[in-house]
N, C-alpha and C positions, 0 to 999 in steps of 0.2 A: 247153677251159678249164673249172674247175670253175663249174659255175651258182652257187655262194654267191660267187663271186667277179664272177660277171656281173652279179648282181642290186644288188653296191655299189659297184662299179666307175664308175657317174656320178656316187656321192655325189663319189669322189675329185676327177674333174675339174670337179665341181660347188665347187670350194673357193675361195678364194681365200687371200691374204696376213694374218695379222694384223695389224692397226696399230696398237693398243691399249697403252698403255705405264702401266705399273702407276701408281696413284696409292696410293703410301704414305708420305706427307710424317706427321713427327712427330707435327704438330698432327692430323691426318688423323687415324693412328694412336689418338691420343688420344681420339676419338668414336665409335670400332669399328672392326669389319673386316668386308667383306663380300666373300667366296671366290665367283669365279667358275669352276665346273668346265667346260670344254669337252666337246665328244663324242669319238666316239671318231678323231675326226679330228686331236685335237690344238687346240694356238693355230690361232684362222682368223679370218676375216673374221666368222665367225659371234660368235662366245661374244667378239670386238671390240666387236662391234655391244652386245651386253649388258652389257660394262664401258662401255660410253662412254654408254649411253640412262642408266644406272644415273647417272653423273655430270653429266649433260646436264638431268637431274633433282632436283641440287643434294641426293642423300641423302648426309646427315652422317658419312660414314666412311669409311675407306679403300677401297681397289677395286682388289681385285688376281685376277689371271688366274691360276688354280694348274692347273699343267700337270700331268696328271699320267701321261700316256703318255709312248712313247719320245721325241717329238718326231719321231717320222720318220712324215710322213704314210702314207707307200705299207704302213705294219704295220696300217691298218683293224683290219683284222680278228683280228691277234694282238691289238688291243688290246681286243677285243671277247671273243676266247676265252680269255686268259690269267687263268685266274681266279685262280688261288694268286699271279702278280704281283700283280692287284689288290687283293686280299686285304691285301698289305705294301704297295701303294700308297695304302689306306683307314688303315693304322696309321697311316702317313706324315703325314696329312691331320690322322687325330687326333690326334697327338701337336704337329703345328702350332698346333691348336685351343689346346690345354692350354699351349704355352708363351706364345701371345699372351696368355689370362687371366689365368697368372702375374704375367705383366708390366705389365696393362692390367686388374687386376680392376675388374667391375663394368660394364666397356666391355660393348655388344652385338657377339655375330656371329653375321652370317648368309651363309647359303650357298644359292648359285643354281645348277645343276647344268642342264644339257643332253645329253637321249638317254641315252649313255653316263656322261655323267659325276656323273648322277644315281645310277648305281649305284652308284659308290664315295663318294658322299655318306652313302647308306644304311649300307652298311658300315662308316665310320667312325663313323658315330651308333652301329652298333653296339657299335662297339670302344673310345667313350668311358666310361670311369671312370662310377657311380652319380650323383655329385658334379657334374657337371659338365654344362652345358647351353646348348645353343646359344639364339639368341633365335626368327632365324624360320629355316624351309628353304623354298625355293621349286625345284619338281621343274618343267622344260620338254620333254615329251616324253618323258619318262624308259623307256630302253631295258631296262627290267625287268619280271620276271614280273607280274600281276597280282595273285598271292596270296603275294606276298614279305611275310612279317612281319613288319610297321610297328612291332610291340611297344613295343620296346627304344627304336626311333629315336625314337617320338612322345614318348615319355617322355623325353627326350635333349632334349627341345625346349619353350621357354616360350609360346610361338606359337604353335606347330604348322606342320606339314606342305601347302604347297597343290601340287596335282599340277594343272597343266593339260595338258589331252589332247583329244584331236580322234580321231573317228570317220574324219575323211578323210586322215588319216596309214597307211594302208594300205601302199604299199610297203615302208617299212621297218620299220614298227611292228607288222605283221603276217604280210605274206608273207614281211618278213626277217628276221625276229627266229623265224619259225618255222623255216625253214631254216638260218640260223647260229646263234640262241639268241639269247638276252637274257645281259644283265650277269652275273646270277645260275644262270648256265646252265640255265635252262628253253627249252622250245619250245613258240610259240607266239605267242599275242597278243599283245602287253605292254600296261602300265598307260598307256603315254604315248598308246594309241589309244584304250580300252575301258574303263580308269580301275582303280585299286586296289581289291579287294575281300578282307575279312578271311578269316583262313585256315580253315578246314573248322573244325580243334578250337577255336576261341575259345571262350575263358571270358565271362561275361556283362562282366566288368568291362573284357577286351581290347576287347570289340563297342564297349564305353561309351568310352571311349579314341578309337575309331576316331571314333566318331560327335563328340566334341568338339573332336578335333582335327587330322583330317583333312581339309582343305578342296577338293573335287574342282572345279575349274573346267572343265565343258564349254566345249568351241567355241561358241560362238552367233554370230549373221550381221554385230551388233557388231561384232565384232569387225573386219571389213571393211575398217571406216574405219581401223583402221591400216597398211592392205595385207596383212593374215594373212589369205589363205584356206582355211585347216584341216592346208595340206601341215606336212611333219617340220622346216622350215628357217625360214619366215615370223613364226614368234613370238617368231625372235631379234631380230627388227629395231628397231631405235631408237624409233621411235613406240610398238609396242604394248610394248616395255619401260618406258618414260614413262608410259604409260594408265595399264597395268595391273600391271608390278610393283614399280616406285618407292613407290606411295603404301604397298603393306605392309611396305617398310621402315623407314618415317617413325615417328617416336615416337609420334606423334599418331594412331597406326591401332591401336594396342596395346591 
């Protein structure tokens, strides 16, 4: 059997079911929306656990699960190398973005991405319109190169960008993302272990950009007390989404 198949083959039966059932009630609708992208596993118990800690934590807006692989768990890894689908699955996303604004100007949205599906969060930031801008992004682990260029996206963003990443994400952040790629087909380490770092050519004013709003969240031992100890899975869990990424959706962190 091929080793890049070995090496993700327990994320699969590492899965479970999702249970997460979209909260998009009207009124909901009418104080934002905030996209939760799964990895590249699909709906699961995982990126469940991130819409339910998200509402469990009383943030003011809708909370919905946007799928955007095939739905068929056992394609991992087509949905990890399919770059040109995701490419049209990023337009997908942002042309979502734009007709919720349409409808709901002035509303925030923000988007939470996991591993994989931080990737095509990027890409749709890149594919949005000058005009047009999300409020926060929050990247968990995100299965993308480390010198992917933030440019566009940060500019895409009223907030900015927090990438949290962990040094002890190793198996797939590093030895798997070097052997099957990252999102943006590189090989290699991704950000979601080692952290984003601007690309060779920056201009002084990209460097400045990065530096104000990019927000890097290392692992630290803190973290603990929510059960996250550094692995690729533990920072989807309901507690440390409560901590730590509820309170940057609040109005009141802005």
């Amino acid at each position: 059997m091929n080793s890049r198949v070995i090496l993700f083959m327990p994320v699969v039966f590492m899965l479970g079911c999702s249970y997460f059932r979209n909260r998009v009630e009207p009124e909901m609708l009418d104080s934002g929306l905030t996209l939760v992208l799964p990895g590249i596993e699909g709906q699961s118990f995982f990126n469940s656990n991130i819409a339910q800690g998200l509402i469990d934590s009383d943030v003011e807006t809708a909370v919905e699960v946007h799928d955007w692989t095939t739905g068929w768990m056992i394609n991992f890894l087509y949905h990890l190398q399919a770059y040109g689908r995701n490419l049209k699955q990023a337009d997908i996303l942002a042309q979502k973005i734009i007709d919720y604004q349409d409808k709901f100007p002035g509303r925030p949205v923000n988007l939470v991405g996991h591993s994989g599906g931080c990737g095509i969060i990027l890409m749709a930031l890149n594919a949005l319109p000058e005009d047009r801008k999300v409020s926060h992004v929050i990247l968990l682990a995100p299965a993308v190169s480390r010198r992917f260029d933030l440019s566009t996206a940060l500019s895409r963003t009223e907030n900015g960008i927090w990438n949290f990443h962990s040094y002890g994400d190793t198996v797939l952040l590093i030895l798997g993302t070097t052997m099957a790629g990252s999102m943006d087909r590189k090989f290699g380490a991704s950000a979601g272990s080692i952290g984003f770092i601007a690309p060779k050519d920056s201009s002084e004013s990209q460097e400045q950009e990065y530096r104000d709003k990019l927000h890097q969240v290392h692992y630290h031992l803190g973290m603990l007390k929510t059960g996250y100890v550094g692995g690729h899975f533990g920072l989807t869990n309901r507690r440390f989404v409560r901590k730590y990424l509820s309170p940057l959706l609040r109005p009141e962190s802005n």
